[in-house]
N, C-alpha and C positions, 0 to 999 in steps of 0.2 A: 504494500500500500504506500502511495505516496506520502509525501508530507502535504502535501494540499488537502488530500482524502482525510487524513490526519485531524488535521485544521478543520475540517467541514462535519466532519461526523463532533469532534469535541462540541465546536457552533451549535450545530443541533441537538447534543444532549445535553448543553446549559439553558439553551431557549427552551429544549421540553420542559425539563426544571420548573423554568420562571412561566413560561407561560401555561403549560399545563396541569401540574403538579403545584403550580401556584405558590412556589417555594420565595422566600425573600434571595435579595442577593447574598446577604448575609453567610444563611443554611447553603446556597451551591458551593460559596466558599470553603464551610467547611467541610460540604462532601467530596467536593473535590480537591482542595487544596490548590486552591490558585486564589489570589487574592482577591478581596473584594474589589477595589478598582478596575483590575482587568476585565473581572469579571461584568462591571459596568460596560465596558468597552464591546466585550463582546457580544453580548445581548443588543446592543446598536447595529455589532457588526452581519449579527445574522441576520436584521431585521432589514439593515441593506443591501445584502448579497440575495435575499431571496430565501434564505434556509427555510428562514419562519414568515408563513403571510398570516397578517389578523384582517381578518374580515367580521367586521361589524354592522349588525344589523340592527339602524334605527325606529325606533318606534314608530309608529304616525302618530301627529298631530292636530292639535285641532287652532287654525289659524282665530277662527272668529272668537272662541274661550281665550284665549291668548292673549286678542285685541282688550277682550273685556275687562279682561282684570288688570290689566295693564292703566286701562282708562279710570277703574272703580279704584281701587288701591293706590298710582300713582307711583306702580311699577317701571325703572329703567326699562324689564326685559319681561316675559314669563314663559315655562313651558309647558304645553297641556297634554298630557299621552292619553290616546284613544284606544291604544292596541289594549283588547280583551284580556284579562289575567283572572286565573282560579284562584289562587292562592297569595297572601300578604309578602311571601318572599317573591315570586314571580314579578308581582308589584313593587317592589324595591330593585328588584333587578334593571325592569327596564327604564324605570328614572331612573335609575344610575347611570346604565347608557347613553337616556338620551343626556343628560347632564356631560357625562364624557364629551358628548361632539361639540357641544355648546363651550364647555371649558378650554378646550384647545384651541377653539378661535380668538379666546380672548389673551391665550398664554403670551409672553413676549418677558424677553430675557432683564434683569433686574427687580423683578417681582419680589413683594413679601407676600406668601401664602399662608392666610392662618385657617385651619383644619380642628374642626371638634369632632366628634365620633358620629356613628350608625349607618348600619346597613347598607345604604344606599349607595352612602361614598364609597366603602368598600367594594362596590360593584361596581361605579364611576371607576374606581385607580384600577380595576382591573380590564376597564375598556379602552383604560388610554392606551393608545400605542409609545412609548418609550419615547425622549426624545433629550436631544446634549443639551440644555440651559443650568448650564452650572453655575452661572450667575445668579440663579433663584433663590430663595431660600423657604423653607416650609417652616413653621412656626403651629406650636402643638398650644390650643389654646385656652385649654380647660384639662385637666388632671385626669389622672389617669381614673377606671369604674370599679376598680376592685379588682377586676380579672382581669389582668393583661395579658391573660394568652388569645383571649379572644381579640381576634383579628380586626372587630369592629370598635372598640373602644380602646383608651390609652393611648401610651405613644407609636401604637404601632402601625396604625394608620398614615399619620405623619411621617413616617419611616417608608412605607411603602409609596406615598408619595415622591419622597425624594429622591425612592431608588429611580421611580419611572421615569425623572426627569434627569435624572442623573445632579442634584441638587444638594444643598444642605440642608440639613435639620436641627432643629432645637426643641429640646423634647422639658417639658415640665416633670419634674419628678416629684411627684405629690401627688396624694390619693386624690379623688373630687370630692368627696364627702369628710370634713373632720370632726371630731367630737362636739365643738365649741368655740366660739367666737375666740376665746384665748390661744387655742392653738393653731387657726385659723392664722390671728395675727402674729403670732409667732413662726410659722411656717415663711410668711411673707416677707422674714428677714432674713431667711436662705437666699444669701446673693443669685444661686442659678435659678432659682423660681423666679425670684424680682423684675434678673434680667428678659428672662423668658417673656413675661407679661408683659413689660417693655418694650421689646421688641413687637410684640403680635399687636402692639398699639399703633404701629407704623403699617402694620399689613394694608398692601391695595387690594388685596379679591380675600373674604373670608367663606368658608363653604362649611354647613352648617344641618342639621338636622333640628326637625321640631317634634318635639316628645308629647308627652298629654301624659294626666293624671289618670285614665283607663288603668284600670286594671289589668290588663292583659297586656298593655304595652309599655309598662312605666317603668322605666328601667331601674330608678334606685330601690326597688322591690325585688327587681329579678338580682341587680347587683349586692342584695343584703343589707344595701344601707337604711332601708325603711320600712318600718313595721304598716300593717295594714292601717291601724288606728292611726298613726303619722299619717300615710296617705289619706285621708277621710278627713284628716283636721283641714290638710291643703284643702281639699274638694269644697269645706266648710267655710273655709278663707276667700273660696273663688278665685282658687289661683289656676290658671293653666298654662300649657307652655312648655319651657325648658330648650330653649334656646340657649347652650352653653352652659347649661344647668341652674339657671333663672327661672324662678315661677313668678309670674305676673297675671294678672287679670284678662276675661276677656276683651277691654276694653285696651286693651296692653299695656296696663300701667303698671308701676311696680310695685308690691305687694310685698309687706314689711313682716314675714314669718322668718320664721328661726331658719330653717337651711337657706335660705338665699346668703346668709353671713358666715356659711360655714360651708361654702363651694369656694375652691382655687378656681380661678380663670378670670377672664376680663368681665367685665360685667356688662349690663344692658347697654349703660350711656356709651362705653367705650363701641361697644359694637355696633352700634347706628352711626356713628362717627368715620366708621371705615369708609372706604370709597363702593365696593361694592358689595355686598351682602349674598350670598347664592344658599338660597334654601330648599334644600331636598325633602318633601314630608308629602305622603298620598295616606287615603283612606278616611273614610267618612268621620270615623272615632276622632281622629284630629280637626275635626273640621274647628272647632272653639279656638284649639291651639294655635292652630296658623290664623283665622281671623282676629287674635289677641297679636300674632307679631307683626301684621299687614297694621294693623289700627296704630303699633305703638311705636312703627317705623325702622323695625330691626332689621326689616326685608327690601333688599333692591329686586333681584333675580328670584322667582317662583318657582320649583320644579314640582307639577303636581300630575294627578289624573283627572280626568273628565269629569269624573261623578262627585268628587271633592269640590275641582272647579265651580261648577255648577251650587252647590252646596253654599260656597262663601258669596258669590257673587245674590244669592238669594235671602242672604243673610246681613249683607253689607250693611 
């Protein structure tokens, strides 16, 4: 065998790796023992010789839901997915998708990316095609969920973002939920958390998920941090949301309970403040959620479904 064939077959069992196996660059490095940068390199490499072709298939859309909320809300952008789905992860997949095509238009090199967790973006980084802007930076901007092996929360999101870019990252190291305002503000005197928040306060595009106090989908329940009776005081408060781990009202105001002072991350004002806003959140259950961050202006960029769509726009 040549050294070319050599080279080609390596190429294509790094890119199986990462692209199918869905391995970070990290994990090929240590399967294989070639360093993480190269292995940067080469994942670009087989992606332009041809080893590996991604072919992505975007959702349809619905232009006139799009126009609408864009008009009613006071939306930069929005996107509406019409494509049929049985299932809630099905439905996070293809926002994700279509969020992928959308985000790469706006990519260009000097960026700060601030990245908070779920689902969706997880399926957005796995739609992007790779690409060299190593002048970016990715910026982790809310604490990690408890479980950071899971692939949708913590810094590992951010992580996977920057491999796709081939980028930097700056990761928060701090849980999201702490016991009490005390250690809360004592965590905050960790120069690398400080700095972190700092930085993601200069982010131009921040991408984002909206959570709800549902029962079924409310994550610091499923991540341990809160008891049912906590969840039920929130619902009692009229808090809903969770943009970056903020619960605030339907009216999207902010709403003075006890976890919102004991979440690491930027807070509401910081995050309206950004240049652009991209929120990934579909399903009817959210429908409060996202009309609470449409009303209190956390939201530039929309990514939702038809029947959500429909849902806010009749609720305006």
């Amino acid at each position: 065998m040549s050294n070319q064939d050599v080279r080609m077959a390596l190429l294509s069992r790094v890119a199986s790796l990462y692209y199918d196996k869905k391995k970070t660059q990290q994990e090929i490095a240590d399967l294989t023992g070639i360093g993480r940068p190269i292995i940067s390199k080469m994942i670009n490499e087989a992606r332009e010789k041809g080893v590996v072709k991604i072919t992505v298939q975007y959702p349809w859309t619905s232009k006139s839901l799009e126009k609408a909320l864009i008009e009613t809300f006071d939306l930069k952008d929005s996107l509406v997915m019409v494509t049929d789905f049985e299932t809630y992860d099905e439905l996070l997949n293809g926002l994700g998708t279509l969020v992928a095509g959308y985000f790469t238009q706006i990519l260009h090199d000097d960026m700060v990316i601030g990245i908070s967790w779920g689902s969706a973006l997880q399926h957005m980084i796995n739609a992007l095609q790779p690409r060299p802007l190593s002048n970016i930076e990715v910026v982790q901007i809310i604490g990690a969920s408890g479980t950071e092996n899971n692939p949708t929360e913590g810094p590992l999101l951010a992580q996977l973002l920057s491999e796709r870019l081939s980028a930097s990252c700056r990761y928060l190291h701090a849980p999201l939920v702490v016991e009490n305002k005390v250690i809360h503000d004592g965590l905050l005197q960790e120069r690398t958390i400080r700095d972190t928040l700092n930085r993601a306060r200069q982010a131009n595009v921040a991408l984002v998920g909206i959570g709800s106090v549902d029962r079924e989908l409310f994550p610091l329940m499923r991540s341990g941090y809160m008891s049912e009776s906590e969840r039920l005081k929130l619902v009692a408060d009229g808090a809903v949301g969770d943009i970056c781990g903020q619960y605030y009202s339907i009216d999207g105001k902010w709403l003075d309970t006890e976890i919102n002072h004991r979440i690491i991350g930027i807070d509401l004002q910081t995050l309206a403040q950004i240049e652009t806003v991209i929120a990934v959140a579909g399903d009817i259950r959210k429908g409060d959620a996202i009309l609470g961050a449409l009303r209190g202006g956390y939201v530039d960029v929309l990514a939702t479904d038809a029947r959500t769509a429909q849902y806010l726009l009749d609720h305006a």
